[in-house]
Steps between C-alpha positions, in 0.01 A plus 500: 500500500429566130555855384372532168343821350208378334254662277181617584179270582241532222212726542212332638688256665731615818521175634661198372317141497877352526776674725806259599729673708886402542435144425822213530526194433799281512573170392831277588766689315314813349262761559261494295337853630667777665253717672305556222169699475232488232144613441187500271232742452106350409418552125913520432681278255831465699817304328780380723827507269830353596767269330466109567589449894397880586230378780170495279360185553636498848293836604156357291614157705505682806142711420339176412555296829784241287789630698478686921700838528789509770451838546213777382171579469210417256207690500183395271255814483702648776436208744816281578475171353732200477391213291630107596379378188370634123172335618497827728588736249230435296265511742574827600512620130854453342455271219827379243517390161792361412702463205451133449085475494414306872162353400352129380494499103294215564168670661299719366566886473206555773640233732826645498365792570318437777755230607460458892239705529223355331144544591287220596151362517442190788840465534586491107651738279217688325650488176237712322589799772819454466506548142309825573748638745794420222293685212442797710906534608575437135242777393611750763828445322365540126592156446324324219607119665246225520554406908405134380798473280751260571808719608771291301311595209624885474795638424789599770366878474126402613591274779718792657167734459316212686725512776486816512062486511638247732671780773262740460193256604654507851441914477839531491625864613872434379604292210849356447575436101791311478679507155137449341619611133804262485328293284223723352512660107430866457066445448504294806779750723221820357254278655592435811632862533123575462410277828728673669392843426157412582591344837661835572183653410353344759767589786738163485834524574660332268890372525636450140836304455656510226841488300344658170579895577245589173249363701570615832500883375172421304288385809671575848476814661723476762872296548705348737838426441702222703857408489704244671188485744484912602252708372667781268193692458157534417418708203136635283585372175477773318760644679746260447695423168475153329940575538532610875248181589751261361777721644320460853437136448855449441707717702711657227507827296413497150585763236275611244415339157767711317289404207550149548208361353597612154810317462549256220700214485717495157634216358810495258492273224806293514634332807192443666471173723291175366133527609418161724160579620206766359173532647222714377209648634534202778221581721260321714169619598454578805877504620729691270450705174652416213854556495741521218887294618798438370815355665805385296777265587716621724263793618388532835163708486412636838129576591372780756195550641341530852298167653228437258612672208524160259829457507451103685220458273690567212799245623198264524393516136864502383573160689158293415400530844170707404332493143518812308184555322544759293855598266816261364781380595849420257808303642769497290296621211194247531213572633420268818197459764627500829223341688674305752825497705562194325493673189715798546770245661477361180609773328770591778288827676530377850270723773610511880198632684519802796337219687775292564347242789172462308615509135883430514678308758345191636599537880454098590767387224839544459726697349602251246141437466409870412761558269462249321145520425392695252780273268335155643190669350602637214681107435212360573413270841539165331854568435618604838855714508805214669558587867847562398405797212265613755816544718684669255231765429444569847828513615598731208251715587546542827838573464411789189231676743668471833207290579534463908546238669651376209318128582298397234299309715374783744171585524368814310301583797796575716674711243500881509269672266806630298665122503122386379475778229865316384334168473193643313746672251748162500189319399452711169805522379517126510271508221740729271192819472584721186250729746515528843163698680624643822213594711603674842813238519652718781180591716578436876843347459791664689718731302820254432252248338385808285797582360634173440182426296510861288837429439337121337278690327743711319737221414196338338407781283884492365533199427182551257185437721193696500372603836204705616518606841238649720533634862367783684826675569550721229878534552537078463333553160690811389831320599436181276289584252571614108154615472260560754098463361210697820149348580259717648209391595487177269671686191779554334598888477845506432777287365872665525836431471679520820745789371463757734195370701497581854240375793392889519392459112356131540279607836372847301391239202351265741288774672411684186497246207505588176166662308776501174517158294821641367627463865485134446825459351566198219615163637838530299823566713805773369695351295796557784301229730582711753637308813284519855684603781706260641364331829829496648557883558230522771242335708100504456375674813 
């Protein structure tokens, strides 16, 4: 049984339209909840917080009929419920809108709307009515949307209002947001934030996810935190600091800013490394603000930030894989657009996605066949590398990474996920990078593979490589990196030298951020270089 002390129910409302008590659920190998318990209040804005893998989209799974409990109750209104499918969820009231807009950019606004629930004249849909019915939901929302609008014309931000117009026609009493701002500017976030508020006017309890802590303490009044799927607590929000939330979310202690913010990053004239890449005021609406980076040869620059801060989106724009559309970028001094992978290949940035089955590895081939790759491509396909080079390089590779089996002609399905992450990496350096964008490269491989491909990662930075390097555990990026830049919430607040940077002082800046541009330091190492800690004198937990 759960034994949490919770705060207080708000006034007016005693009873909560959502109560799950001591809910599990286990799948082969892991539970994925641990006796939790969780509960929302009508006319509440309630945020469920927790680090990727906490339990959060297991629990909404769970409340939305998607996944059956093994053990606990549900109660809906203070009836016990249990849901086989969403279809049922709805119908009683619990509507979702999730991150990645579910509707038909192909019908109208009204249609989608009313989607499956149409009204009809003789046995047609009474498009005239229907129409209606949209323009009333739309208006009840202060919507200024014409419902016979084709929905692929309007931006991203509009067709997540229509879904939501969408989940309240059903009179939804409980409304799951998903991530809804992931891809929203600041006009469109204020917007939405305004649906919200008047949906809690009118007594909806409303479940807000999201990664974006600004936003959560702007429009929730109530938190949940999850970790490794238990509940730690459930908090008001103005009783909780923007610092002990992340220290909740993350299970450690954190110290306090000891004035960090206002630390400056001094460069001395003379000895300083050669500049390979510059990028200013990279941005891209919608995804990241614009961000100011420099990384020199042989630097590895580390980036920290929880899930969602920018820091993937960032790697994105650096590798070609998604169009800046705002700022510059300089590689070796001239100014280049990196609008495709093809491009940055070209000028030696290589990217290696967090997604390594969808975006790195290709599981059916070989593992000849994936590390060679990206060179066949970069050669071009009508001059095809000789089986016997193709040997060589795979061979050599394998041997350099420890790549096991050590049979180039295994499939990359049946390889670990730390022997896969090898092949993804064997496949770059193939192509000689002068930049190497590390993005998670150690997520969910066992801790030998980890340290065997820090201990890579180092080697490449001495021998004159430049290497950023994101992952979420702070201590991997304290113990590689020469400077370390924070995202928060789709910024950049700090950039620092890794001198005397500890996880306490990188957690307090990820909670607090920085409200000081002179906490942003300048993108120009000591003139010392100073040297990361070495991988070898411990392990990553």
């Amino acid at each position: 049984m759960t034994d949490i002390t919770r705060p207080p129910a708000p006034s007016g409302s005693p009873d909560p339209v959502v109560e799950m008590t001591d809910i599990s659920i286990s799948f082969p190998g892991v539970k994925a909840l641990d006796g939790v318990s969780f509960r929302m209040f009508p006319g509440e804005v309630h945020s469920l917080m927790g680090e990727n893998g906490a339990g959060k989209s297991t629990l909404i799974k769970a409340l939305t009929g998607v996944y059956q409990i093994d053990s606990g109750e549900i109660r809906l209104a203070g009836r016990p419920v249990s849901f086989a499918t969403t279809a049922q969820a709805q119908e009683a009231g619990i509507s979702t809108v999730y991150q990645e807009v579910n509707l038909l950019p192909n019908l109208s606004v009204a249609e989608n709307i009313m989607l499956g629930r149409e009204p009809r004249r003789f046995g047609a849909i009474d498009s005239r009515r229907m129409r209606a019915r949209a323009q009333e939901v739309l208006d009840g929302l202060g919507l200024e949307i014409d419902p016979a609008s084709l929905l692929a014309s309007h931006s991203l931000a509009i067709q997540q209002l229509v879904a939501i117009a969408r989940a309240i026609n059903i009179d939804a009493r409980v409304l799951i947001l998903d991530e809804p701002t992931s891809s929203l500017d600041a006009d469109e976030v204020a917007e939405l934030f305004r649906i919200i508020r008047s949906l809690k006017d009118d007594g909806v309890a409303i479940l807000f996810v999201s990664h974006f802590l600004d936003q959560v303490y702007e429009i929730a009044d109530r938190l949940t935190v999850f970790r490794n799927g238990r509940l730690v607590g459930e908090y008001l929000t103005d009783d909780l600091l923007r610092i002990d939330l992340v220290q909740k979310m993350i299970g450690k202690e954190i110290t306090t800013l000891d004035e960090l913010e206002q630390r400056v990053h001094e460069a001395d004239s003379e000895g300083d490394p050669t500049v390979f890449l510059r990028a200013r005021d990279l941005g891209r609406r919608g995804a990241v603000e614009p961000v100011d980076i420099t990384v020199h040869e042989g630097e590895v620059v580390g980036f920290a930030g929880l899930l969602g801060s920018g820091r993937t989106e960032v790697a994105r724009l650096l590798g070609g894989v998604d169009r800046a559309d705002s700022g510059h970028i300089t590689v070796g001094g001239t100014e280049v657009r990196l609008r495709t992978p093809r491009r940055a290949i070209a000028e030696r940035i290589m990217y290696s996605s967090e997604n390594r089955r969808a975006e790195g590895v290709v599981d059916e081939l070989t593992v000849r066949d994936n590390i060679i790759l990206a060179l066949q491509a970069d050669r071009g396909w009508f001059r095809p590398i000789p089986k016997k080079r193709q040997d060589e390089l795979a061979q050599s590779y394998i041997d350099a990474l420890n790549i096991r089996p050590a049979n180039a002609d295994a499939i990359v399905r049946n390889l670990s996920g730390g022997n896969q992450q090898k092949v993804l990496l064997a496949r770059w350096l193939a192509v000689a990078p002068r930049l190497l964008i590390l993005d998670e490269p150690t997520r969910g491989i066992d801790v030998g593979a980890k340290a065997e491909i820090q201990k890579l990662v180092f080697s490449l930075a001495e021998n004159g490589m430049g290497v950023v390097y994101i992952s979420a555990e702070l201590e991997e990026v304290l113990r590689l990196s020469h400077r370390v830049i924070v995202m928060r919430d789709r910024q950049q607040v700090a950039d620092l030298p890794n001198d005397n940077l500890t996880v306490d002082s990188l957690l307090a800046l990820i909670a607090e951020g920085s409200s000081d541009e002179t906490a942003l330091a300048p993108n120009i190492p000591n003139s010392s270089n100073p040297t990361p800690n070495n991988p070898t004198q411990g392990e990553t937990r």
